[in-house]
DRENTOR-827884 format. One record per residue: residue number from 1; residue in one letter; x, y, z of N, C-alpha, C in turn. Coordinates in Angstrom, 1 decimal. Layout:
// DRENTOR-827884
   nr  rest      nu      nv      nw     cau     cav     caw      cu      cv      cw
  NUM     A       X       Y       Z       X       Y       Z       X       Y       Z
...
//
This chain:
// DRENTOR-827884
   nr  rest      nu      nv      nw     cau     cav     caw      cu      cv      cw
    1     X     0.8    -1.2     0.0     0.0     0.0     0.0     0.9     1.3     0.0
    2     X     1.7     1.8     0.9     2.5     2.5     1.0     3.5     2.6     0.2
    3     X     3.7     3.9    -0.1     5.1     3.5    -1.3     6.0     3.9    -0.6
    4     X     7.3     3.4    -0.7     9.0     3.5     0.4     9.3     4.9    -0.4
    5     X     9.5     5.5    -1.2    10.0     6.6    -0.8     8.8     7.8    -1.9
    6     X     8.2     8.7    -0.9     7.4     9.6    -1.4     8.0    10.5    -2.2
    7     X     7.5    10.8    -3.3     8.1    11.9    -4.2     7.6    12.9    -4.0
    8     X     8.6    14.1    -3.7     8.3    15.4    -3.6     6.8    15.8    -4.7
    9     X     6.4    16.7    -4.0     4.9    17.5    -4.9     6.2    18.5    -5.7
   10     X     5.5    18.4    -6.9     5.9    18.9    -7.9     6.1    20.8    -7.8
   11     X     7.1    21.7    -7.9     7.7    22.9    -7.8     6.8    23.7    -7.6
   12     X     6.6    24.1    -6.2     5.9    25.1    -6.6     4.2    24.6    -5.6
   13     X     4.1    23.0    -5.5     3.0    22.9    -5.1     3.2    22.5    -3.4
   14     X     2.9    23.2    -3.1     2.9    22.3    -1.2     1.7    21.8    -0.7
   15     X     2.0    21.0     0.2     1.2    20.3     0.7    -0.5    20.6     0.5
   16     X    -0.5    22.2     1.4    -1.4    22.9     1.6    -2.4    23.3     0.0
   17     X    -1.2    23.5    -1.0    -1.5    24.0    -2.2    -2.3    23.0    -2.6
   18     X    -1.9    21.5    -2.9    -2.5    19.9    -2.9    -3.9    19.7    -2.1
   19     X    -4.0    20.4    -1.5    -4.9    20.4    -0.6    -6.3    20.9    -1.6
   20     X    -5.7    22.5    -1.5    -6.9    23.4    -2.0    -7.2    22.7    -3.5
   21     X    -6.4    22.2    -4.2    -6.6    21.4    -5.5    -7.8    20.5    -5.7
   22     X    -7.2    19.7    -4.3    -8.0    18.7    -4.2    -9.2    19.0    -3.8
   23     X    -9.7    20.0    -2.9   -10.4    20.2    -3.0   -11.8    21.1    -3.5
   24     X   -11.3    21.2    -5.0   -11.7    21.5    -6.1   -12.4    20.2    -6.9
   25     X   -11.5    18.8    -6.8   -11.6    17.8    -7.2   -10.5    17.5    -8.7
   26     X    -9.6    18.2    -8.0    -8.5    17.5    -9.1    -7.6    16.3    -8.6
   27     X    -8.0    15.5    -9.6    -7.1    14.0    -9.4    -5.9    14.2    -9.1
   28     X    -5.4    15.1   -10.2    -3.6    14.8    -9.7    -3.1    15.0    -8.8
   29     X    -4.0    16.8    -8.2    -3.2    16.6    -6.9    -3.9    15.8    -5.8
   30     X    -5.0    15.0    -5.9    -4.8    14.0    -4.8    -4.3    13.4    -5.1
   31     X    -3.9    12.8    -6.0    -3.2    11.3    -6.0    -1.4    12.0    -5.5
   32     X    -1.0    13.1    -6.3     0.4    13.9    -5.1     0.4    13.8    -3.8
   33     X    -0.8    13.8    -3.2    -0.9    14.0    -1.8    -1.0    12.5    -1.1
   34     X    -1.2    11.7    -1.9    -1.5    10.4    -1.5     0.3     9.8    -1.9
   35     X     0.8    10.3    -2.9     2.3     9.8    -2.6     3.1    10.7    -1.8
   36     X     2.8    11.7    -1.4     3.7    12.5    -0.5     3.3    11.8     1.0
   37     X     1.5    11.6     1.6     2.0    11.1     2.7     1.2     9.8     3.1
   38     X     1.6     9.0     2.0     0.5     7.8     2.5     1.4     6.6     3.2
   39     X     2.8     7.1     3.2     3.8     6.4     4.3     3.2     6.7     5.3
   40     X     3.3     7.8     5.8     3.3     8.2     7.0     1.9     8.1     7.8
   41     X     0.6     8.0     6.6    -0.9     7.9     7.2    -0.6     6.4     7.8
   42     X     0.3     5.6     6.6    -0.2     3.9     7.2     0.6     3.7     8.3
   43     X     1.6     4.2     8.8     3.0     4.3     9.7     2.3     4.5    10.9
   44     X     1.7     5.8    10.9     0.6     5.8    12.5    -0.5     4.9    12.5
   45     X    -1.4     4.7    11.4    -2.5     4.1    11.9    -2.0     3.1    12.1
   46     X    -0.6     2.1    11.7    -0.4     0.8    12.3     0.4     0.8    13.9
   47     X     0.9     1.9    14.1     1.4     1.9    15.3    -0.1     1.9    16.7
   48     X    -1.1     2.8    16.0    -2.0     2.8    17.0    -2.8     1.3    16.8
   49     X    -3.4     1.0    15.3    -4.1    -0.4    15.4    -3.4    -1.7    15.9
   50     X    -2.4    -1.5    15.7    -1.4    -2.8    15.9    -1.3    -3.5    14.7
   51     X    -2.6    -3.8    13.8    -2.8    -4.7    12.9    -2.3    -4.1    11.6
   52     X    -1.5    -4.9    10.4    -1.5    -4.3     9.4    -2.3    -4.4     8.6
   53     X    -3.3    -5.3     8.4    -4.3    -5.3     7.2    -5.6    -4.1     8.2
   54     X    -5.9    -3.7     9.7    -6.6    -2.6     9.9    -6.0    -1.6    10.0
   55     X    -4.8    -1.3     9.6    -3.8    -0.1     9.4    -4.2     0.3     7.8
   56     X    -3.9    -0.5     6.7    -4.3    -0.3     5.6    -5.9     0.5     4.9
   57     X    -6.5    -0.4     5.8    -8.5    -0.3     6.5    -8.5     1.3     6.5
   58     X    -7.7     1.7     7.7    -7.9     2.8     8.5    -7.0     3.8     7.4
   59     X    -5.8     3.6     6.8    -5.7     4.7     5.6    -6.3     5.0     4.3
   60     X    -7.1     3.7     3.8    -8.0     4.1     3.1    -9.2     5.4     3.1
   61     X    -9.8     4.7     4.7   -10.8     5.9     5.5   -10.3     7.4     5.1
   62     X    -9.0     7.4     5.7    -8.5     8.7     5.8    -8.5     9.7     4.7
   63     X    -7.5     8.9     3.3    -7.7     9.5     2.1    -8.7     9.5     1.4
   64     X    -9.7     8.6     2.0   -11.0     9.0     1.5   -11.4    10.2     1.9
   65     X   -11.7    10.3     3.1   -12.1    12.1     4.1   -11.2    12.8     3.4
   66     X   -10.2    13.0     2.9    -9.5    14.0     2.5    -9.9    14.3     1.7
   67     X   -10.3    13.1     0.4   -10.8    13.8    -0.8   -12.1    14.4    -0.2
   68     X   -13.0    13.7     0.6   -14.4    14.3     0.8   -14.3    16.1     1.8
   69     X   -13.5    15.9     2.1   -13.6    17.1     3.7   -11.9    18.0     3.1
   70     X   -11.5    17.9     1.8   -10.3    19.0     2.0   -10.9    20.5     2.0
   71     X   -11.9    20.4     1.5   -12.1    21.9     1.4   -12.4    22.7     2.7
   72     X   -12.6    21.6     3.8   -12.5    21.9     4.8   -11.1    22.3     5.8
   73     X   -10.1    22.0     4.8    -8.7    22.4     5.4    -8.6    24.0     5.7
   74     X    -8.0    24.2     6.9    -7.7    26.1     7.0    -6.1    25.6     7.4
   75     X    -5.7    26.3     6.9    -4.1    26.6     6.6    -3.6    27.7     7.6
   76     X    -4.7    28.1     7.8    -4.7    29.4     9.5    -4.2    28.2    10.1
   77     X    -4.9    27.3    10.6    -5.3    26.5    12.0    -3.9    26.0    11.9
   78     X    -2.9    25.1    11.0    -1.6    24.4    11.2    -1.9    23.8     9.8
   79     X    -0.7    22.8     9.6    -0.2    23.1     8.3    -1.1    21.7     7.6
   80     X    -0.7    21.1     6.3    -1.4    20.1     6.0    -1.1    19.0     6.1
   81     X     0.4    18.9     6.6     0.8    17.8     7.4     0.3    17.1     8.8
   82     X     0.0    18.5     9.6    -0.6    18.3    11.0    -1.9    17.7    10.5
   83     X    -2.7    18.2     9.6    -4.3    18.0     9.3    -4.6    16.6     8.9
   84     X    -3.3    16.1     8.0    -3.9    14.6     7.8    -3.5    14.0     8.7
   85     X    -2.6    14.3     9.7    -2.1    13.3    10.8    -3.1    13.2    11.7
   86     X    -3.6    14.5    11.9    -4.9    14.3    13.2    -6.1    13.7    12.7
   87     X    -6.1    13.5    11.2    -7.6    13.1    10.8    -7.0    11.4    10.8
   88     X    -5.7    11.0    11.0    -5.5     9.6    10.7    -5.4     9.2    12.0
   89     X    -5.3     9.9    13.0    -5.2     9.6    14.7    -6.5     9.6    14.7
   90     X    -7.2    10.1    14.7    -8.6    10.3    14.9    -9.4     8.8    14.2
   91     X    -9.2     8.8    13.1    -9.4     7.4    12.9    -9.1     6.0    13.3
   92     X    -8.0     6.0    13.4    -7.2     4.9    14.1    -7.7     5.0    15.6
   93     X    -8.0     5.9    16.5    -8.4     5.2    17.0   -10.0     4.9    17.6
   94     X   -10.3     5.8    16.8   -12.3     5.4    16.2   -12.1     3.9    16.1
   95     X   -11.1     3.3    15.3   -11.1     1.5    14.9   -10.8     1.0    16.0
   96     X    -9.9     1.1    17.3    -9.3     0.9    18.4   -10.6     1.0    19.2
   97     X   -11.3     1.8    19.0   -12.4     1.9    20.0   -13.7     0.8    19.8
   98     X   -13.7     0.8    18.3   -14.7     0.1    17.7   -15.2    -0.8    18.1
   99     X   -13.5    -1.3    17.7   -13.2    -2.9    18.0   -13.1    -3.1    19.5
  100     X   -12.7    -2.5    20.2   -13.1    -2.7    21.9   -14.3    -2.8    21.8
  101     X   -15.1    -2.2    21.7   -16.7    -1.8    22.2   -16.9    -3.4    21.8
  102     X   -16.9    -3.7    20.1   -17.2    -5.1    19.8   -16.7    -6.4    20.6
  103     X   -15.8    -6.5    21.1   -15.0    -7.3    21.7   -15.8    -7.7    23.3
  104     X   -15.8    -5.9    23.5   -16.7    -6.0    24.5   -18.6    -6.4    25.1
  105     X   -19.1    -6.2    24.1   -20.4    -6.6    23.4   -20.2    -8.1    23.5
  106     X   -19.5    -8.6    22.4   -19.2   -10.1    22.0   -19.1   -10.5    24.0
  107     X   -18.2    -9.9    24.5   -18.2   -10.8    25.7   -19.5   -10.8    26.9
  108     X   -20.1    -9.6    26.9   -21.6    -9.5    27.9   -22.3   -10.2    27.1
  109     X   -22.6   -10.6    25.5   -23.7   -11.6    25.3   -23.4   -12.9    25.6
  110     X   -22.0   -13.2    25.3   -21.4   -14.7    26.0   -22.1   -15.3    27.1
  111     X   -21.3   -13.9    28.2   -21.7   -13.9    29.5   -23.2   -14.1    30.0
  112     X   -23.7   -13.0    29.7   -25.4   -12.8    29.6   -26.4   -14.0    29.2
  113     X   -26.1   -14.7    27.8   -26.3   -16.4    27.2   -25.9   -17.3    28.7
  114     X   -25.1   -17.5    28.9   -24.0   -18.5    30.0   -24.9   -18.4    30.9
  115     X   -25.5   -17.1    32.0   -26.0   -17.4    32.9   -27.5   -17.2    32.5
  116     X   -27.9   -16.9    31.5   -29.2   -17.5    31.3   -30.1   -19.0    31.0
  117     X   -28.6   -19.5    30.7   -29.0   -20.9    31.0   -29.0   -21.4    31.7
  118     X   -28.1   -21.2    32.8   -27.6   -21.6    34.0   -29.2   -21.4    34.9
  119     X   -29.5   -20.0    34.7   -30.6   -19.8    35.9   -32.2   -20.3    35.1
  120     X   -31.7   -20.5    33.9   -33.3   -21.5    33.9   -33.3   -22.5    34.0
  121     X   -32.3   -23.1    34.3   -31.7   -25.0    34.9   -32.1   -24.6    35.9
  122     X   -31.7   -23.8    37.1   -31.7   -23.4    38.1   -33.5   -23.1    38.5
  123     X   -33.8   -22.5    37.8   -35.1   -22.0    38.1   -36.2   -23.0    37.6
  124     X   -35.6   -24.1    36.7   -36.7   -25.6    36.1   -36.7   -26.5    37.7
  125     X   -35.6   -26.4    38.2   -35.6   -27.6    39.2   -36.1   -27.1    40.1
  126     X   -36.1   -25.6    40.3   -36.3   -25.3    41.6   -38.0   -25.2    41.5
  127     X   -38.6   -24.6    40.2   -40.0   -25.2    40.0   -40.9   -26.3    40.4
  128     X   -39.5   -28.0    39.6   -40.0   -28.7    39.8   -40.2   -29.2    41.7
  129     X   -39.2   -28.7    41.9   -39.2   -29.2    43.6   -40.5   -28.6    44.0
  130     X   -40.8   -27.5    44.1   -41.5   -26.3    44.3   -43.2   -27.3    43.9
  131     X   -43.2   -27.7    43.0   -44.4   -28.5    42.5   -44.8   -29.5    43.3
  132     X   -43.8   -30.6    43.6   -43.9   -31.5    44.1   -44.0   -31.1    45.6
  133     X   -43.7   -30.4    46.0   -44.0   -30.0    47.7   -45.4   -29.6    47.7
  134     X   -45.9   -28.9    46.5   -47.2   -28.6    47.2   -47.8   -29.4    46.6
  135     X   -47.7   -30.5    45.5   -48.9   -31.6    45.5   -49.1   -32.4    46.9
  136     X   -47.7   -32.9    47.2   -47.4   -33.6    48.4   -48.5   -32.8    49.5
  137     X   -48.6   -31.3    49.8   -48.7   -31.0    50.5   -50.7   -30.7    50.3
  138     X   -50.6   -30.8    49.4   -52.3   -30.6    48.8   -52.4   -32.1    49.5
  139     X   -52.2   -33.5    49.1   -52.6   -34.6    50.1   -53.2   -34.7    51.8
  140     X   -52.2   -33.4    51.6   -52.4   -33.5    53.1   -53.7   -33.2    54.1
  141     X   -54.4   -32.1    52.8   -55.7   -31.3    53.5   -56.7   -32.4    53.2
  142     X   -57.5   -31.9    54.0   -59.4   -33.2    53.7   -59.8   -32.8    52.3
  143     X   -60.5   -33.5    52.0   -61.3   -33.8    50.7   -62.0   -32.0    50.6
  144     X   -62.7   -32.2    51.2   -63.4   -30.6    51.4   -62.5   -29.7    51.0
  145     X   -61.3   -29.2    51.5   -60.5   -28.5    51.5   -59.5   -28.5    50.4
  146     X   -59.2   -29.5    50.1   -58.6   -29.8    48.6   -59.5   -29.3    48.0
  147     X   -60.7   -30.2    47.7   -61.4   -29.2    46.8   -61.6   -27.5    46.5
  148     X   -61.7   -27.3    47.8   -61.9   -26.1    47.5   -60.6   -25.1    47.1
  149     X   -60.0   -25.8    47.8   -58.5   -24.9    47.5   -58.0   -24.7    45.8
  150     X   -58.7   -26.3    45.4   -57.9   -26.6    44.0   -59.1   -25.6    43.2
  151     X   -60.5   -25.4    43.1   -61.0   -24.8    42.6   -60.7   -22.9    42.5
  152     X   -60.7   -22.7    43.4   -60.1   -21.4    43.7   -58.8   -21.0    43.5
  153     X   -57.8   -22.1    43.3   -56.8   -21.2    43.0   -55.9   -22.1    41.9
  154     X   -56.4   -23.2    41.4   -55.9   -23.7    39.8   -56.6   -23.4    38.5
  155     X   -57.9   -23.7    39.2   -59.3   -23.2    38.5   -59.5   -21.9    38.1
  156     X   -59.4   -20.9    39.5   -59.3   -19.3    39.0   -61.0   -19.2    39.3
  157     X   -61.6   -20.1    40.1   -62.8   -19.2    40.8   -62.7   -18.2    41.8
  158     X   -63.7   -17.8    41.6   -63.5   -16.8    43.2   -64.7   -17.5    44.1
  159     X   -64.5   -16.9    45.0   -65.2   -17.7    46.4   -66.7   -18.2    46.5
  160     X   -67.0   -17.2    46.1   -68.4   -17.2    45.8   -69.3   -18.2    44.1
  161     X   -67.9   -18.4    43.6   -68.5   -19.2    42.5   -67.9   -20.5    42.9
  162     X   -67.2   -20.6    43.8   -67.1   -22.4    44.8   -68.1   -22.8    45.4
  163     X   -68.4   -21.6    45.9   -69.5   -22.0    46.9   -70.3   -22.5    46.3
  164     X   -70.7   -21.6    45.0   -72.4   -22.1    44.0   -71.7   -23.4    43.4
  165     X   -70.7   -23.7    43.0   -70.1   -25.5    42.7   -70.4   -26.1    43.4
  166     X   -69.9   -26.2    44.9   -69.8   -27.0    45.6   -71.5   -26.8    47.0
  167     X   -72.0   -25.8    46.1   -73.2   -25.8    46.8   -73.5   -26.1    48.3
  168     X   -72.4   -25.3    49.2   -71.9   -24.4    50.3   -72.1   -23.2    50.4
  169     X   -72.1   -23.1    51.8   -72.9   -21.6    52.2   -71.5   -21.0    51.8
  170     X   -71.2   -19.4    51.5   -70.3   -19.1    51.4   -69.0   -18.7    52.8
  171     X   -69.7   -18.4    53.8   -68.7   -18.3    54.8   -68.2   -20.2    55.3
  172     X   -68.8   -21.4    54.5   -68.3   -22.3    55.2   -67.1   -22.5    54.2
  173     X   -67.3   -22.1    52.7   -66.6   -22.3    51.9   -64.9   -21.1    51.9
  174     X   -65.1   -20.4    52.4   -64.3   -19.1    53.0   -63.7   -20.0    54.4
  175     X   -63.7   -20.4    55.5   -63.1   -20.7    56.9   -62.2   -22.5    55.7
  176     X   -63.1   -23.4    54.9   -62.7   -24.3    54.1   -60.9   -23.7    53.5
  177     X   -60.9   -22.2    53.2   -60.3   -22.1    52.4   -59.5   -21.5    53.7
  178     X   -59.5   -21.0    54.0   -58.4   -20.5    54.9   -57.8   -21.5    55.9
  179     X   -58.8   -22.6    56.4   -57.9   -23.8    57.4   -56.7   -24.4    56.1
  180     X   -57.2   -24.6    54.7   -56.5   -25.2    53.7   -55.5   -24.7    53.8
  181     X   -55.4   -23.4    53.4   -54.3   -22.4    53.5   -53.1   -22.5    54.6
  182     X   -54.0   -22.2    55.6   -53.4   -22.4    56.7   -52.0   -23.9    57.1
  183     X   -52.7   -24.7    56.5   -52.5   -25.9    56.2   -51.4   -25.9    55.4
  184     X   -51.6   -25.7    54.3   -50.9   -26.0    52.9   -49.3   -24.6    53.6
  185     X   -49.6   -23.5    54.5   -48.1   -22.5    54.7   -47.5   -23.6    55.7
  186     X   -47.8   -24.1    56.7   -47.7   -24.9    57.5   -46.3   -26.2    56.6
  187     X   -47.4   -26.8    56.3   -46.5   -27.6    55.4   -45.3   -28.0    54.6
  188     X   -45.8   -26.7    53.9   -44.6   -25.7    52.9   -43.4   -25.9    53.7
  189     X   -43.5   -24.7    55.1   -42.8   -24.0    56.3   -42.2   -23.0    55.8
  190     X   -44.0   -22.4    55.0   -43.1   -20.8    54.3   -43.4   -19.8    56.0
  191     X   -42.7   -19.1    56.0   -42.7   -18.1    57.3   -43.8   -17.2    57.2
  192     X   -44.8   -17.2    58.5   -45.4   -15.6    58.5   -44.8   -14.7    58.7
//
């Protein structure tokens, strides 16, 4: 990518001059500007990316922006050496960052995946135990009370439509449900 030795801009043209050319949209002098410093654009962006094929990446970017943004060069502010250097630092490590952020991403969904399976393993057994304690624990209550417990709260009646089921006065079917209850925390040995 880089050519080993850049040939001077032709008499008369400097950097800055290449600049304003270019950004007119004359070929030649970008393509001058691209042999005067396209050593030195790939030279930093590989010292900051580390990598040489995202070093190459990252000076393409660059002399692209140059062709697109020279007219935005001021020759007030520092020279056109400084301008491409800071627009190639600036890139290189936009790619440095990039790829961190990615790296970093890649690793919280790993992570994130890993213990989400972990805690629905976790949370299937702890279900199933969870299940089996209170069937076990449903045996335990009278017939009456099973019943009513199971209609009211698998079923999804409310109290007053057990009662008309099970054709109980409603306060017998209400004391029914609360000895159950009572019963069924008991059992469990969930704490009041």
């Amino acid at each position: 990518m880089p050519n080993a030795s850049p040939s001077p801009p032709a008499a008369g043209q400097t950097p800055e001059e290449l600049l304003r050319r270019t950004a007119v949209g004359e070929e030649a002098a970008f393509a001058s500007l691209y042999d005067l410093f396209s050593t030195r654009v790939f030279g930093l962006a590989k010292r900051i990316v580390r990598d040489p094929s995202q070093a190459e990446e990252v000076a393409q970017e660059v002399f692209l922006e140059i062709w697109r943004r020279a007219s935005r060069f001021d020759a007030g502010r520092g020279s056109a050496l400084s301008w491409v250097m800071t627009l190639t630092h600036g890139r290189s490590v936009d790619r440095v960052r990039s790829a961190q952020a990615a790296a970093d991403r890649d690793l919280r969904v790993a992570q994130s995946s890993t213990e989400r399976d972990v805690d629905s393993v976790v949370e299937a057994v702890e279900a199933s135990f969870e299940r089996r304690a209170v069937q076990r624990c449903l045996g335990s209550l009278t017939e009456l009370q099973r019943e009513s417990v199971t209609l009211a709260y698998y079923s999804g009646y409310s109290y007053r439509e057990v009662a008309e089921l099970l054709s109980a006065p409603l306060p017998t079917i209400k004391t029914r449900l609360r000895d159950g209850l009572i019963r069924l925390r008991d059992c469990l040995g969930v704490a009041t």
